[in-house]
C-alpha positions as CSV (number, residue, x, y, z in Angstrom):
1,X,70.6,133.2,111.3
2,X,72.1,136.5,111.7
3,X,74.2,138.3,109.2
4,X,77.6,137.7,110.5
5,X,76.3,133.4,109.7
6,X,74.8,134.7,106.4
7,X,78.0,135.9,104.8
8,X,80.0,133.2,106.6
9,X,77.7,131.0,104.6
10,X,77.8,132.2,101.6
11,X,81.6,132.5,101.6
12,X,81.9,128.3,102.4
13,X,79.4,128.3,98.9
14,X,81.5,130.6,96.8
15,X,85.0,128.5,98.4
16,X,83.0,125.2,97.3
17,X,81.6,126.6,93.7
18,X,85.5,127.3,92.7
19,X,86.7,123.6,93.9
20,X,84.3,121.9,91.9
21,X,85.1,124.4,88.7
22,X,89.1,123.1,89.5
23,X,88.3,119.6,90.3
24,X,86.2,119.9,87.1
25,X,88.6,121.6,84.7
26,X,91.5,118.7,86.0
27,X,89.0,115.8,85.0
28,X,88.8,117.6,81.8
29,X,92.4,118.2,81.1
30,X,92.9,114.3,82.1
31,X,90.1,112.9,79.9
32,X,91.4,115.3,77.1
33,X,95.0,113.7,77.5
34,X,93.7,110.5,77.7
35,X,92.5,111.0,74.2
36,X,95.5,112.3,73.1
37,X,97.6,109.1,74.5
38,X,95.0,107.2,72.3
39,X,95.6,109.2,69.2
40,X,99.4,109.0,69.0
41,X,100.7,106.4,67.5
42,X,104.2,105.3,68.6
43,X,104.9,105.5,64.4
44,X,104.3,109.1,64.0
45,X,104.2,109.9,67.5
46,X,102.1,113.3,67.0
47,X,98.6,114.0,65.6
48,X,96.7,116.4,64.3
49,X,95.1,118.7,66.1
50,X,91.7,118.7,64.1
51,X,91.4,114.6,65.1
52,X,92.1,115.6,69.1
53,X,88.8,118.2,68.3
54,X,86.7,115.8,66.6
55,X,87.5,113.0,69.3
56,X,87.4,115.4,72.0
57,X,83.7,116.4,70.6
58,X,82.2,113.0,70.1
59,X,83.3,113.0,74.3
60,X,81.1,115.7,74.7
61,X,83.3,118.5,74.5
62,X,82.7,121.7,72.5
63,X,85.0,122.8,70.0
64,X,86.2,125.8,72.2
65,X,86.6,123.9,75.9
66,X,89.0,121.7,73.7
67,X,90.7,124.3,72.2
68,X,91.4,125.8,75.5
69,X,92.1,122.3,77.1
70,X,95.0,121.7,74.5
71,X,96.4,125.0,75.7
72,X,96.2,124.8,79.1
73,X,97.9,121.4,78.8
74,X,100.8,123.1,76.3
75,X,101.1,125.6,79.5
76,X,101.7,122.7,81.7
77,X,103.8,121.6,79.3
78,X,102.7,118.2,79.3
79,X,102.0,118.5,75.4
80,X,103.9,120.4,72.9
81,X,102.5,122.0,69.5
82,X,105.9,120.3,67.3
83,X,104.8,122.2,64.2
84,X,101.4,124.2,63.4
85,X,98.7,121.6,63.4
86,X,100.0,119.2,65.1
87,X,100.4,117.9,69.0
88,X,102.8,116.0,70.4
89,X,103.0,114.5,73.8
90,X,105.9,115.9,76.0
C-alpha cells in the first residue's frame, strides 16, 4: 500500500467515523422525543423538564447529552421551552 492508498484510506475512516456520530446523534434526538411524546399529557400538554432528564437518564442518557438533546431539538424547533422549566412539543 503506498501512501497515496494510505491517506485515501484513512480519509473513507474519518468520512465513516462522522456518519455514525450523525446517524447516532438522530437516534438520540428520536429516542429523546419519543420520551417526550410519552411524558405530555394531552391535559397539560407540556412537562417539566427535570422529568424529560430523569426519564431520559433511566434510558441511559447522562444528564448533559440530554440537556443538549433538548436543545438541539428546540433548534429544530420541533419542541418549544413555553415557560422556564417546562417543554412543550411544537
Amino acid at each position: 500500500m503506498d501512501q497515496n492508498d494510505f491517506n485515501d484510506l484513512l480519509r473513507i475512516q474519518r468520512m465513516m467515523a462522522s456518519r455514525i456520530i450523525q446517524e447516532t446523534t438522530v437516534d438520540n434526538k428520536i429516542k429523546l422525543l419519543d420520551l417526550i411524546n410519552k411524558l405530555v399529557t394531552d391535559r397539560n400538554r407540556k412537562v417539566q423538564t427535570e422529568t424529560i432528564i430523569i426519564e431520559a437518564q433511566a434510558e441511559g442518557f447522562t444528564e448533559a447529552e440530554a440537556l443538549r438533546l433538548i436543545d438541539d431539538l428546540i433548534d429544530d424547533h420541533l419542541i418549544t421551552q413555553p415557560e422556564p422549566g417546562y417543554i412543550k412539543r411544537a
